[in-house]
N, CA, C and O of each residue as an XYZ file, in Angstrom:
288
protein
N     -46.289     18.941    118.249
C     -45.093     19.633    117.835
C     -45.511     20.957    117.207
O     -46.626     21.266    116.785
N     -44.408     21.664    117.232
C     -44.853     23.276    117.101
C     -44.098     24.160    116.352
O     -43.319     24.894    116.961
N     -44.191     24.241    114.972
C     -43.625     25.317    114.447
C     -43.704     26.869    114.007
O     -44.596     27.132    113.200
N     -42.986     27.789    114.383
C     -43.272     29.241    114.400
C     -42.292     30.031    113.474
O     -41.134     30.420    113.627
N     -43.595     30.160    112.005
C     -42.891     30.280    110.559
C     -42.924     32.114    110.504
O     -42.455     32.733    109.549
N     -43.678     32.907    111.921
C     -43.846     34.259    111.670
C     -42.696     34.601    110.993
O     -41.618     34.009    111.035
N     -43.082     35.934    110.145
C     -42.215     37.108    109.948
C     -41.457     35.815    108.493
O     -40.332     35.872    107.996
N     -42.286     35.061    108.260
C     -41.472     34.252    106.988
C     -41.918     34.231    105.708
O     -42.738     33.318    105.610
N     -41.746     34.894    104.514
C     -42.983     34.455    103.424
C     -42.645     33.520    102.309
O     -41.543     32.992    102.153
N     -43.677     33.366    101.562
C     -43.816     31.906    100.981
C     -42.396     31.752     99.929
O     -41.829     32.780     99.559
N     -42.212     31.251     99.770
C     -42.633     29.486     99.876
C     -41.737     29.311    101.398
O     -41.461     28.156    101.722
N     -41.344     30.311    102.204
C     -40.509     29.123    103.180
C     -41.221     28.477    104.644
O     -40.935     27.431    105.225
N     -42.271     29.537    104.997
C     -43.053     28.704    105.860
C     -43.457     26.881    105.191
O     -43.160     25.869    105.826
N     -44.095     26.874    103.958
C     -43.935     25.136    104.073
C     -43.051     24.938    103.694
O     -43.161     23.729    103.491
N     -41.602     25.342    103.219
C     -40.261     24.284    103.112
C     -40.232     23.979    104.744
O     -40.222     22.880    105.299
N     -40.221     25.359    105.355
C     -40.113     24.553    106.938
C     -40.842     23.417    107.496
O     -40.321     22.621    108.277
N     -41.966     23.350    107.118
C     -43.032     22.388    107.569
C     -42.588     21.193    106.920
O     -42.313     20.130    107.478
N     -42.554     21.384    106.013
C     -42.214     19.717    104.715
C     -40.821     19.084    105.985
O     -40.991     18.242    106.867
N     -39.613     19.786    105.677
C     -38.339     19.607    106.738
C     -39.628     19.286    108.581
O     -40.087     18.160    108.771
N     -39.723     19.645    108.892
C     -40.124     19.785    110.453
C     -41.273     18.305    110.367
O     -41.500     17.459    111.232
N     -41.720     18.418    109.232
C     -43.047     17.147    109.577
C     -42.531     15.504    109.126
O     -43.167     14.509    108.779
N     -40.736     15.840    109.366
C     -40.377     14.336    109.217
C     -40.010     13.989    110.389
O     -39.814     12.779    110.506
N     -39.831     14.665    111.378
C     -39.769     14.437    112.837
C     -41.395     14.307    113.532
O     -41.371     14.613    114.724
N     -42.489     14.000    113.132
C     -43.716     14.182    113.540
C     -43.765     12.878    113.294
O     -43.374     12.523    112.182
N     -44.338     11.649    114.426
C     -44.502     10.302    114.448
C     -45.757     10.098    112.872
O     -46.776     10.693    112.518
N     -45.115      9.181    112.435
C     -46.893      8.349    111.203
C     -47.599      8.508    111.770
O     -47.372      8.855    112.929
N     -48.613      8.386    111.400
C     -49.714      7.751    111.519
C     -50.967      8.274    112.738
O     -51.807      7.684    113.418
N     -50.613      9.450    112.588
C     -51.687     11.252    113.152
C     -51.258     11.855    113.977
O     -51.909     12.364    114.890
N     -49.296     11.957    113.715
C     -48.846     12.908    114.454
C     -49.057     14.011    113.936
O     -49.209     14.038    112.715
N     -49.143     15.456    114.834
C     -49.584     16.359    114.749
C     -48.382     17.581    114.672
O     -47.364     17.810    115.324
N     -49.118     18.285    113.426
C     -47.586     19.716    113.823
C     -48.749     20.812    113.202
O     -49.507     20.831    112.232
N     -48.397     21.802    114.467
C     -49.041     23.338    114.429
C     -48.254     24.481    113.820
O     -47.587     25.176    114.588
N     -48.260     24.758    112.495
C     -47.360     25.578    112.380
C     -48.180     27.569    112.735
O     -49.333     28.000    112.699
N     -46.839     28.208    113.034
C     -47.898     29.755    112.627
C     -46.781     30.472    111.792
O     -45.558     30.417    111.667
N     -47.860     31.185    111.278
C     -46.929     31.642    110.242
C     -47.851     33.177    110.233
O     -48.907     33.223    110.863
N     -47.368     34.343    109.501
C     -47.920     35.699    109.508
C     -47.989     36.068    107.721
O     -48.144     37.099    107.066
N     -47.831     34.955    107.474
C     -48.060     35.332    105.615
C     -49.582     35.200    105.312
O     -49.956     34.034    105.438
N     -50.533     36.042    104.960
C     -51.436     35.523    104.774
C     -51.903     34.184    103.521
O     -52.951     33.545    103.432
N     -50.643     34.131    102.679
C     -50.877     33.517    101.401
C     -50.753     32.329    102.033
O     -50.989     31.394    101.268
N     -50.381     31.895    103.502
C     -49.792     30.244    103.957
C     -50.811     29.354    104.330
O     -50.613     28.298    104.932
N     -52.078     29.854    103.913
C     -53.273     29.129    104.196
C     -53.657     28.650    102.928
O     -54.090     27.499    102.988
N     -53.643     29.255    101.547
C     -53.639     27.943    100.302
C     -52.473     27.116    100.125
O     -52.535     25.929     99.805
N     -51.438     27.737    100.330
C     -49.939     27.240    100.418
C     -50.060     25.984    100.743
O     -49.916     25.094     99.904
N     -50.445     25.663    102.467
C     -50.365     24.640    102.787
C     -51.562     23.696    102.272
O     -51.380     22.481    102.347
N     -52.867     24.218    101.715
C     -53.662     23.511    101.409
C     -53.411     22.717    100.101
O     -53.748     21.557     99.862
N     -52.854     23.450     99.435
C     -51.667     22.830     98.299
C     -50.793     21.993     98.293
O     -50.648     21.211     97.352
N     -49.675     22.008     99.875
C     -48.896     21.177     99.914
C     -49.792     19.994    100.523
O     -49.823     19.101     99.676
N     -50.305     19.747    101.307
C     -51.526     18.955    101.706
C     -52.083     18.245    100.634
O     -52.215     17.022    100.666
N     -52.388     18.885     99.769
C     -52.926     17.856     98.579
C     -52.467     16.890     98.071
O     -52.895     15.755     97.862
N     -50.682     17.883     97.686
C     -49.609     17.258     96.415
C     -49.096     16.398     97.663
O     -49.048     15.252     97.215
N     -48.733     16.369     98.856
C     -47.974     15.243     99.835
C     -49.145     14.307    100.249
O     -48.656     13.200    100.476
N     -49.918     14.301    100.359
C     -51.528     13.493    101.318
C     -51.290     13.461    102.686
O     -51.577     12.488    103.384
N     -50.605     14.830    103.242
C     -50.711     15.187    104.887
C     -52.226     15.808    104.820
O     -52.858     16.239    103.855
N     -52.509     15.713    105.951
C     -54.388     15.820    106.108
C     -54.110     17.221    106.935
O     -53.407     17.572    107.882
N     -55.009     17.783    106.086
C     -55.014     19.365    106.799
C     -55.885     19.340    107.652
O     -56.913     18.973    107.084
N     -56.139     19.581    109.063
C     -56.648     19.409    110.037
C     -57.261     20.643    110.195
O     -58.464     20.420    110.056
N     -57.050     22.088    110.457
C     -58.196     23.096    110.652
C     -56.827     24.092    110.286
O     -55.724     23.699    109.905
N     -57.231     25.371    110.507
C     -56.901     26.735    110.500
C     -57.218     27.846    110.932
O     -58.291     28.202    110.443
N     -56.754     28.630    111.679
C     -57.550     29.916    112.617
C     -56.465     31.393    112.360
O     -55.241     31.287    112.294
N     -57.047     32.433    112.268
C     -56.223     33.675    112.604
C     -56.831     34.185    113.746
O     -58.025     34.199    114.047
N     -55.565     34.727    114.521
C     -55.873     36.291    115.462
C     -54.382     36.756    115.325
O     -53.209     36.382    115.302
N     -55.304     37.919    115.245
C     -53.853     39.033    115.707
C     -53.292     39.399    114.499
O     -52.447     40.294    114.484
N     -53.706     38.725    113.272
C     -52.482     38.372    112.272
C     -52.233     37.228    112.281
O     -52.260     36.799    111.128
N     -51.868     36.073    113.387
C     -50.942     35.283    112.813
C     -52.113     33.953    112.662
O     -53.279     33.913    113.055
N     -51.245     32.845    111.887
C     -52.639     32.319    111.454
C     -51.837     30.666    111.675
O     -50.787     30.362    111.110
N     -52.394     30.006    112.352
C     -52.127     28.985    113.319
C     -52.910     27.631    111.916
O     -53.973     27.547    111.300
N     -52.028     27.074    111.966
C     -52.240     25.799    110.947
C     -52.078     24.390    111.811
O     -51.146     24.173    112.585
N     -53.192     23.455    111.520
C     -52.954     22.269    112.150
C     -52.788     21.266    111.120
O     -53.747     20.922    110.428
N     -51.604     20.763    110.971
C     -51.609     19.516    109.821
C     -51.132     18.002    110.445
O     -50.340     17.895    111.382
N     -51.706     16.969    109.813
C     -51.418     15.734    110.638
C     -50.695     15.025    109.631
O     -50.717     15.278    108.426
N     -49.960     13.994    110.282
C     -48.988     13.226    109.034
C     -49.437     12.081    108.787
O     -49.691     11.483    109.832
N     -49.670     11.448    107.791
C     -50.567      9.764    107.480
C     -49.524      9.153    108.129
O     -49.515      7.930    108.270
């Protein structure tokens, strides 16, 4: 599953994700968000912590910066 948070800045790229990753099956369903904030890479490493969704990797090009998070 695939969410596209560009052109959004914080905090709403992860309100979107928090909302979007209850439609993502238990138990290592997967959601890619991108987002163009650069701050959305501790953001989510933050929300990741405080929820115990497993942050899976992170990449930029171009600007936009592609997040992989999995749901327990």
């Amino acid at each position: 599953m695939e969410l596209d948070t560009t052109g959004l800045k914080c905090p709403l790229p992860v309100l979107k994700a928090r909302k979007k990753l209850k439609e993502v099956p238990a138990g290592g369903g997967r959601l890619k968000v991108l987002a163009t904030d650069p701050g959305a890479v501790k953001d989510f490493e933050a929300f990741c912590e405080a929820t115990g969704t497993r942050y899976v990797s992170w990449s930029e090009a171009g600007g936009v910066y592609t997040i992989l998070l999995e749901r327990p």
